[in-house]
N, C-alpha and C positions, 0 to 999 in steps of 0.2 A: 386533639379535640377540635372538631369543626368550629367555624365561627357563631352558628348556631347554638351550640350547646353555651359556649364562651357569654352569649348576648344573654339567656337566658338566665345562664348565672346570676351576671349582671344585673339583670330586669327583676330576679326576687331581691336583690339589694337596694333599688331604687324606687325613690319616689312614684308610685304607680301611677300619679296623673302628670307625669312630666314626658307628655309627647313618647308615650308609652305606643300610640300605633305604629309611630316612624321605625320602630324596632320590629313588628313585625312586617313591614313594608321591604325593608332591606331584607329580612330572610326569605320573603316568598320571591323577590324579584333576584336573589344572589350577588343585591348590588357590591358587597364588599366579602372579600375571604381574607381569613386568617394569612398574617403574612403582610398585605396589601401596603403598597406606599402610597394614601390617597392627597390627593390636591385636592384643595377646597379655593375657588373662587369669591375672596372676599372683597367686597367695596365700602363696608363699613355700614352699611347699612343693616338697618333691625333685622330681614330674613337672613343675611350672609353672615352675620354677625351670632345669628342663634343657630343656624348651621353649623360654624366654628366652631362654637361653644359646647355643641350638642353631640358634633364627633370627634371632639378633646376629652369629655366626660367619658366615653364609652372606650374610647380608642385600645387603652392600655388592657383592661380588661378583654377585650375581646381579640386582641393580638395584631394590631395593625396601629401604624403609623396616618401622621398628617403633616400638612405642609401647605401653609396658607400662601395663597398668591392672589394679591393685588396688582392691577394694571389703572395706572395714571393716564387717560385721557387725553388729558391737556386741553379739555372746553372748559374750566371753571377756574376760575381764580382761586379756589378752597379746594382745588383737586390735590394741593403738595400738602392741603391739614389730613383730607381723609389718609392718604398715605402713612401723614404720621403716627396719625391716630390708630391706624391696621395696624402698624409696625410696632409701639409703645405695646398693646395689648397681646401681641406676639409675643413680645419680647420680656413683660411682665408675667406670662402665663406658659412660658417655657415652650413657646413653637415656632417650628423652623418657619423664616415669612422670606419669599421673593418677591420683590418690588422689581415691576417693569414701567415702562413709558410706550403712548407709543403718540404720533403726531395724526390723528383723528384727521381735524379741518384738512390739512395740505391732504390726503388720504381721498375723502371726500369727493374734495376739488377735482386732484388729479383726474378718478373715475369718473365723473358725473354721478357721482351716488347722495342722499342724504344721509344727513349726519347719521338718524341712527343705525341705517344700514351700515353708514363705514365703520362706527364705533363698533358693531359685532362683529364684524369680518377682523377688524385689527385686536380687536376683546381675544377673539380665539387663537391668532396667529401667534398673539403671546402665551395662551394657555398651550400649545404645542410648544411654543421653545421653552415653557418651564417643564412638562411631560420630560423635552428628553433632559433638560439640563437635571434636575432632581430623579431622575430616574422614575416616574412616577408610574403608577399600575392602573391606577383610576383618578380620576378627577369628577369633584362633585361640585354640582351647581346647587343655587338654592332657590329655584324655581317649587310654588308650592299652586294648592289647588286655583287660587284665585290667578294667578300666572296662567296654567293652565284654560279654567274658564274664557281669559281673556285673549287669549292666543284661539282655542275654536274661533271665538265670535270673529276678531279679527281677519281669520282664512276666510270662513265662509264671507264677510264683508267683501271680500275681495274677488269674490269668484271662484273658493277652490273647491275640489270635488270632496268624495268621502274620507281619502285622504290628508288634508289639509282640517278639514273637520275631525278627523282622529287625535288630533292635537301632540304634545309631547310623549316620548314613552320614557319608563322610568331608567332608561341604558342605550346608548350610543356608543358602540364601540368602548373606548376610557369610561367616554362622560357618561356620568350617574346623576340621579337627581330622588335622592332621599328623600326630602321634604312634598315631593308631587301630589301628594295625595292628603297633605297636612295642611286646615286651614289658617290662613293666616293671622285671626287668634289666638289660634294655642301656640303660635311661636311668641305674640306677643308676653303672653301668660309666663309663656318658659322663661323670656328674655326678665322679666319682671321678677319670677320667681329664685331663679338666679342671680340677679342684679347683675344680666348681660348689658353693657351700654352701648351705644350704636350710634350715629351719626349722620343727620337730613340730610340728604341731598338736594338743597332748596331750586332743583330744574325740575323735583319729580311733581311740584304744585303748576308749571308750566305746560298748559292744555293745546300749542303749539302742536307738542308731539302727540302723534295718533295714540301709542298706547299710553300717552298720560288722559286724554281724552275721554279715554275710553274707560277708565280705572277709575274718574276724577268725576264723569258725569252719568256714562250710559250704565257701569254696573249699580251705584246706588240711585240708581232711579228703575233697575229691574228689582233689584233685593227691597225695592220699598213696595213692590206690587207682586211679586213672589216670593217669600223668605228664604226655598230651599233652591233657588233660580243657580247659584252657581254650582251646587254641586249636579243637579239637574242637567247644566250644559256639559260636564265632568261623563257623568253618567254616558250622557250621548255622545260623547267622543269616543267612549269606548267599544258600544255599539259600533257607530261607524271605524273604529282599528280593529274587530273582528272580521268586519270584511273585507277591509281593505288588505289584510292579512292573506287572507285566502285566494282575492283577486292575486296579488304581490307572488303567492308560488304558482302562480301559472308561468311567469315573465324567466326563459331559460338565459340569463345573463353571460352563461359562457360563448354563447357567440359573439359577443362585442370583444371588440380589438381594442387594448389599453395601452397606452402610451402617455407617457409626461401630457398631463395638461388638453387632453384628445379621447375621445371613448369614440369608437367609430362602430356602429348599427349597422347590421343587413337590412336593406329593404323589405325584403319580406316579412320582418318581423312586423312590418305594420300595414300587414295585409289581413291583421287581427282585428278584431272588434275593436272601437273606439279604448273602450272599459279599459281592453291589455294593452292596446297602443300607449292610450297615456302614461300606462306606468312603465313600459317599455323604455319612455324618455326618462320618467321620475328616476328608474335605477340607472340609468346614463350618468342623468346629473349626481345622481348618490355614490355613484364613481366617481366621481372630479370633484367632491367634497363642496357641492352647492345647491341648494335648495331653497337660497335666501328669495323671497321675492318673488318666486315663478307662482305667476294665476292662471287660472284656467284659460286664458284667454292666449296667453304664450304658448301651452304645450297643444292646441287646438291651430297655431299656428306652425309649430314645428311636425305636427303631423299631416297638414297641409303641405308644407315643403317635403313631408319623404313620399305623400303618394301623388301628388303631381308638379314639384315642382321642376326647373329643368335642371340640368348639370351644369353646378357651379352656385345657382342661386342659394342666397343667403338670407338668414332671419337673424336681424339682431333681438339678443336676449337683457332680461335686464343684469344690471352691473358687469363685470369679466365675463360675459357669457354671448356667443353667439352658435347659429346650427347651419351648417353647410350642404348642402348634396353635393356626394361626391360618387359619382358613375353608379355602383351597386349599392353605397354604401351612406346612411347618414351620420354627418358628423357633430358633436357637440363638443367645444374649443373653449376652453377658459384661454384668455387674451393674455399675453405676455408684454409686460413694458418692452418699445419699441426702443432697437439701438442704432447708434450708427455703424455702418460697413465697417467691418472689421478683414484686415487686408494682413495676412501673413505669407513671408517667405516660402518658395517650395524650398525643402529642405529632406535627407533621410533622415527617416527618425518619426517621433508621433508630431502633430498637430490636434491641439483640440477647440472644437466647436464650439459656442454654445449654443444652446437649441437644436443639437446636431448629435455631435458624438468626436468620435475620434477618428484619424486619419491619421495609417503607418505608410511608410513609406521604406521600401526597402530596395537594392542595389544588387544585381545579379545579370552574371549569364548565362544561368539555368533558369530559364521563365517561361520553358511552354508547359511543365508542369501546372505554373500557375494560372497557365490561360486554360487548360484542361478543368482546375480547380472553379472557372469561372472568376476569374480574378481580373482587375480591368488591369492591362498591361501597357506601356508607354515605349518607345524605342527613345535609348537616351540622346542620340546625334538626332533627331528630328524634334526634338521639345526645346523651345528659346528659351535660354539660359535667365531671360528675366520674366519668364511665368509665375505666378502670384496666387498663392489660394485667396477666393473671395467670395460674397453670395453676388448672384446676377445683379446685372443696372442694365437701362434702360439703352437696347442699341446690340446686344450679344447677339453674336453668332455663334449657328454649329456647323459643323460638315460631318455629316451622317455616316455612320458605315457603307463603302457602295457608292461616296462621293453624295454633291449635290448638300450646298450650303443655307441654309434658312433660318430665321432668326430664332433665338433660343426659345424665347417664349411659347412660339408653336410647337417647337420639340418636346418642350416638356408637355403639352396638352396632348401632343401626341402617344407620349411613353404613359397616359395617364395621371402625372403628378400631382396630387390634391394642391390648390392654390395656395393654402394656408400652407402648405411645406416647400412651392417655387421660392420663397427670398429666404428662408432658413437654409437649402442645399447649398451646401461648398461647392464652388465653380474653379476649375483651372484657366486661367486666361490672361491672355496677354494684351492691353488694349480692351476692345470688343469681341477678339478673338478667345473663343472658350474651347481649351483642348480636351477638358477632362467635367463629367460633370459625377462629384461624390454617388458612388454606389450604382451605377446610371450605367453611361459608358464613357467612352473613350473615342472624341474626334479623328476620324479616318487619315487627316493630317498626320495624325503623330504615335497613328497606330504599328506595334510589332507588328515584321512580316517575316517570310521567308531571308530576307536580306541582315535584317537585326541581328546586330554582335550584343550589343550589352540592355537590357533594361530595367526601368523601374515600375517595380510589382507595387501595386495601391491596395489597402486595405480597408475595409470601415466599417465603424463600431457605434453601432448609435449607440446616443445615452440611455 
């Protein structure tokens, strides 16, 4: 029995006014099936709290599990009570609760981000390590219509296009959001009628932060000159996700090149209308799992850089996000904490990178195979014994295939290297001297020839 028939069952046994549309919300949008291990996102609060509650009540009947997860902050001195408080009602009400932390402020700082950006970016990082640590199928937020209204107004505030005005949809990959289309009355109703209890979060009366601003002054001073103003703006968000929908399959995303942390764009793709250029970048960035933040004003910038900026120039993005040209191709780079040089032995055997991949090494006197194979190949009596794998510094040299030495830097500009990947490549060298550059070639110095007895065959495995 599908979870359909199962809810149904359900729904002639229950209380008909107890958030009776959220049951048909979940079946027309498919957010949960039979089977399901869901997470639920709780912070103790009255909507997360009547989420909890609302798919505890259903869960068993309809054939699926839940698994409440709490993340600790660390901006409130009453952030280790809400914790408890998640965790006692867990643990009174027979459900499984994960408790995480994470360090917000330092987070913040590190980026140049505000607070509330950093607390979603670290909010979700923990909802990923509980996905895989509980094995979870979906994860549900408790985002409901006044959420939503206030997220439209917010985009558009900000400059986003149709897009950004289409507001949340009810499924992101895991994440679900049941409650999206439930006003936030009838949760209080529910939590009441229940005797759900819940827990202030006395920051959410601090008009500091934009959406407490915005919740605290601009929506009841629209609902006191419009009554049906929020689902009105609901309304029109959904309009505009109709087209934006339609705009979104024009945008053929198999051309972009994906790599850890890298979505790399053909320029031509934005030799399209403005309309598919922008979303050309929006599915970039929906590949590198970011969208926090970008206004019109950014992606009107990154479009700028792919149709005339020059090779090499850069647009920083907000938070981990910047967009590169790079020769044919545009690049958009979530930012990697920066580390110091990491200087390993040559050695047979693997080496591995990181931000790179892996490096074999292997010992032979059968090796024109390998150069036939396109294999960078080394002569072992020409490579000084105190050669070092490492990424470039400042002062490397090459000597080219064909002779003729010049500093690494140019060589890589010359073999094409995107700059963002110059100080990530593995370098061989001794001193200033670079014999071997990962995947690349191999310095004319210490290249097999006709003469070579023994060499070592290089391998490389990016991550």
């Amino acid at each position: 029995m599908g979870i359909a028939c199962h809810l149904v069952t359900w729904y002639n046994k229950y209380i008909m006014e107890n958030l009776d549309s959220v049951i048909d919300f979940i079946i027309e949008h498919q957010l949960i099936h039979e089977g399901d291990r869901v997470g639920v996102g709780v912070s103790g609060g009255a909507d997360s709290m009547g989420l909890l509650s609302f798919l505890h009540s259903i869960s068993e009947q309809a054939g699926f599990s839940i698994v409440a997860v709490h993340v600790n902050h660390n901006l409130r001195k009453t952030a280790k009570r809400d914790a408890r408080f998640v965790a006692n009602f867990c643990r009174d009400n027979k459900i499984q609760y994960i408790g995480m932390t994470a360090d917000v402020s330092a987070f913040a700082t590190q980026n140049k981000l505000g607070i509330e950006a950093a607390a979603r970016i670290k909010r979700y990082e923990a909802f990923e390590a509980a996905i895989k640590r509980a094995k979870l199928t979906k994860f549900a937020t408790a985002h409901h219509q006044g959420d939503q209204a206030e997220t439209i107004l917010m985009h558009i505030f900000r400059g986003s296009g149709i897009g950004g005005a289409s507001g949340m949809s009810p499924s992101r990959g895991v994440y679900i959001r049941p409650f999206l289309e439930t006003p936030k009355p009838e949760i209080v109703a529910h939590n009441y009628r229940m005797q759900v209890p819940n827990i202030e979060d006395e920051t959410n009366a601090d008009n500091a932060f934009r959406r407490n601003f915005l919740r605290n002054e601009i929506m009841p001073a629209l609902q006191r000159e419009w009554r049906n103003v929020e689902k009105n703006i609901v309304d029109f968000g959904k309009n505009c996700q109709t087209d934006d929908t339609y705009l979104n399959g024009l945008v053929d995303t198999r051309v972009f090149q994906l790599a850890d942390n890298v979505v790399r764009i053909p320029l031509n793709m934005f030799t399209y209308p403005t309309a598919i250029a922008s979303r050309v970048i929006l599915a970039g960035l929906e590949k590198l799992g970011v969208r926090t933040d970008i206004e019109k004003k950014h992606i009107e910038l990154v479009i700028a850089l792919a149709r005339t900026g020059e090779n090499g120039s850069r647009a920083d993005l907000p938070g981990p996000l910047y967009a590169v040209r790079e020769y044919e191709y545009l690049a958009l780079v979530r930012k990697q904490t920066a580390a110091s040089m990491k200087i390993y032995s040559f050695k047979i055997g693997k080496t591995h990178f990181n931000d790179y991949g892996t490096i074999s090494v292997s010992k032979t006197f059968k090796y024109k195979d390998a150069i036939a194979r396109g294999l960078l190949v080394i002569d072992v009596d020409k490579l000084p014994r105190s050669a070092k794998w490492r990424t470039r510094k400042e002062g490397d040299v090459f000597t080219k295939f064909g002779g003729g030495t010049k500093p690494l830097a140019n060589y890589m500009i010359d073999k094409k290297i995107p700059n963002r990947l110059r100080d990530k490549t593995p370098v061989l060298a001794q001193g200033n001297e670079v014999f071997a550059i990962a995947g690349i070639e191999v310095s004319n110095k210490v290249r097999a020839d006709a003469n070579t007895i023994e060499a070592y065959v290089l391998e490389f495995v990016k991550d």
